[in-house]
N, C-alpha and C positions, 0 to 999 in steps of 0.2 A: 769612323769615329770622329766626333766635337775634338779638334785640337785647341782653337780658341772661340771665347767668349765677347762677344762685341756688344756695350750695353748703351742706351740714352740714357738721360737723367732725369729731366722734366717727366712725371709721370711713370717714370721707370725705375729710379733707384729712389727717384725724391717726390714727395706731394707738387705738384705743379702750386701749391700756395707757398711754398718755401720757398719758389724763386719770384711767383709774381708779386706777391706782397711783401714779401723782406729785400730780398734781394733788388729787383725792380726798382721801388723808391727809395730806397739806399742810393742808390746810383743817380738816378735823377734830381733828387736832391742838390746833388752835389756838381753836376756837369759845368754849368756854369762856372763855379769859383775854378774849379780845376782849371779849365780853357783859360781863366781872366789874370789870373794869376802861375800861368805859364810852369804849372808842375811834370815832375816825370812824364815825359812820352808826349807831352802836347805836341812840340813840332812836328811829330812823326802823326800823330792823330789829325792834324790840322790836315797837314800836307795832303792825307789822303779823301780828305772830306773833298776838298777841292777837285781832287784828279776827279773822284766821281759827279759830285753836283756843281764844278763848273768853276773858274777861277774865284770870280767873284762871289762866291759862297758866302751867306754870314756862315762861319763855323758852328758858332754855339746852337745856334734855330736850328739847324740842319740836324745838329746831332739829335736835339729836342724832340723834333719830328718826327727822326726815323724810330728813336724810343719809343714814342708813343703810339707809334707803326706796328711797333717788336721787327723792326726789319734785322737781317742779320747780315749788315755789311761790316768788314772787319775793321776799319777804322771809331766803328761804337763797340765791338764789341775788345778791343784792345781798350779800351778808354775802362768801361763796366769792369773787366780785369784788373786795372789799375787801380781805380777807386775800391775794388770789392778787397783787392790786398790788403789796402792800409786798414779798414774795416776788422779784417781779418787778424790782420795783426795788433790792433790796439784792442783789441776781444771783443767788438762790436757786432759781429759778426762770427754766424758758424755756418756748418752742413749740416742739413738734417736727409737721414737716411732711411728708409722703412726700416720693420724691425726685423724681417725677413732678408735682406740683403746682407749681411756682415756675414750669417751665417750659412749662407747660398755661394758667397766669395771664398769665404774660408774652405769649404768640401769641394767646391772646382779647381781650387789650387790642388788639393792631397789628390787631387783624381789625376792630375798632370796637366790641365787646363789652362791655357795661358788666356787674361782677363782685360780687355780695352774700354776706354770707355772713348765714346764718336759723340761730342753734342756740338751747338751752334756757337756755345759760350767759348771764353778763348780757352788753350791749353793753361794759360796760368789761372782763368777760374775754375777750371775744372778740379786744377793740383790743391788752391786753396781750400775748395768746397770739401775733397774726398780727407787731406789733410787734420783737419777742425771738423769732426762731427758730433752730430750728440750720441753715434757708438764708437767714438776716437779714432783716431789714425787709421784710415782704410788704404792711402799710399801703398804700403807695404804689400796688399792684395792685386796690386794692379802693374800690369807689364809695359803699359801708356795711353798717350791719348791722343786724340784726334779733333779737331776742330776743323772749318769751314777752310782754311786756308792752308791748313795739313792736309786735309782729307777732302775738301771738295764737298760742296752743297750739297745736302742732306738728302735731297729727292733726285738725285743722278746716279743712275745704276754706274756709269764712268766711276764715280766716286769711291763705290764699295770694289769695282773691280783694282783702282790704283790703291786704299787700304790693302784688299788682298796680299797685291804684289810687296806689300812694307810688311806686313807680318807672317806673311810665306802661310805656304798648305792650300791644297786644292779649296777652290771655292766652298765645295762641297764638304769641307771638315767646318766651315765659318761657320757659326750660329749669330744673329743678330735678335736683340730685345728690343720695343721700341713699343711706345702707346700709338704712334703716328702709321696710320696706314700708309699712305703716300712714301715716307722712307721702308718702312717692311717692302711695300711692291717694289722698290729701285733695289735693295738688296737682292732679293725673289729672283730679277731680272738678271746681276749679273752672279747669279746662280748659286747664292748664299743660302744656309736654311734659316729659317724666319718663325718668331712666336711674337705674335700681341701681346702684350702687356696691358691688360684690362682692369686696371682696380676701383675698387665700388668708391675708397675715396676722393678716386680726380673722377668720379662720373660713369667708372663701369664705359669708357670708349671704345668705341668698332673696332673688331682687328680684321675688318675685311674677310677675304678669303682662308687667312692666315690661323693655325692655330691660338686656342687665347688661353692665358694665365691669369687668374689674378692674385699671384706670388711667386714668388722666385722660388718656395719651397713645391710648387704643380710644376716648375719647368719640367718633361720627361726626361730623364736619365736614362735609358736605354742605350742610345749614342753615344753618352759618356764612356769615356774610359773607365774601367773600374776601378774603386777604389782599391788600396794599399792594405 
């Protein structure tokens, strides 16, 4: 039996247009002032710019860059976190969630299904994003989350096998959702079960080898616990 549920977001709970075009320029917008005017977390976001792209880094280019890269080193994606907060918080910013997920969340909880969510974004945009959505507070559905520096890069079977070890139960009870072939094969490998997430609005995307959904209401329930 599915003990828990391991989900991405991009493409999997959210339209991949809700992160690239709102979220995305929201942040870029703003990298600059943030750095120049030394708000929350700069020192610690600098610092790390530099370990990786070399003492002499300009900070702010570098960040610029690797945005425009979508690289997912964690010094940008601590910073995107920060900026997406105050967003967040001054109501500039929401989650947008399909409209199949609240209600996919809700019945894997009553089954006894414990619910993670693993993306590139950091753990406090992920809390923000599920936090503020346009189906309200989804926090309450979720047992935690996983980012790049919790969890380890997205396409390392290493990865899914150290989550494992953090949220217990044989590989084999893991279910992971994901649109990205390349992370379903790194789960697949350290011996998670695997469904593609294929939806017609981000493009109807390969799910490889991999079983494919295109809703969280087709995931198969067989495995599930049964309901109550």
């Amino acid at each position: 039996m599915i003990s828990s549920v391991v989900l991405d977001i991009e493409g999997t709970t959210s339209p991949l247009s809700a992160v690239h075009d709102i979220l995305f320029p929201y942040a870029r917008d703003r990298i600059a002032d943030w750095i120049g005017d030394e708000r929350p977390g700069t020192p610690e976001v600098s610092d790390g710019v530099r370990e990786l792209a070399g003492a002499d880094a300009d900070v702010v280019a570098t960040l610029l860059d690797w945005h425009d890269q979508n690289l997912k080193h964690s010094p940008l994606k601590t910073l995107h976190g920060l900026i997406w907060e105050r967003g967040f918080l001054a109501g500039e910013l929401r989650g947008v969630v399909y409209p199949d997920v609240r209600p996919a969340l809700t019945e894997w909880r009553e089954r006894g299904v414990r619910i993670w969510i693993y993306s590139s974004g950091s753990v406090l945009a992920q809390r923000l994003w599920f936090s503020k959505t346009d189906q309200g507070d989804l926090l309450p559905l979720l047992d935690g989350h996983f980012d790049t520096v919790s969890g380890g890069p997205k396409r390392e079977p290493a990865s899914y096998k150290h989550i494992a070890s953090v949220i217990g139960g044989r590989p084999d009870e893991l279910l992971f959702l994901s649109d990205a072939v390349a992370e379903l094969d790194a789960a697949r490998e350290a011996g998670w079960r695997t469904v593609g997430v294929s939806r017609p609005e981000d493009g109807s995307p390969d799910a490889g080898t991999h079983p494919a959904v295109a809703t969280f209401a087709a995931v198969p329930r067989e495995e599930f616990p049964p309901q109550p």
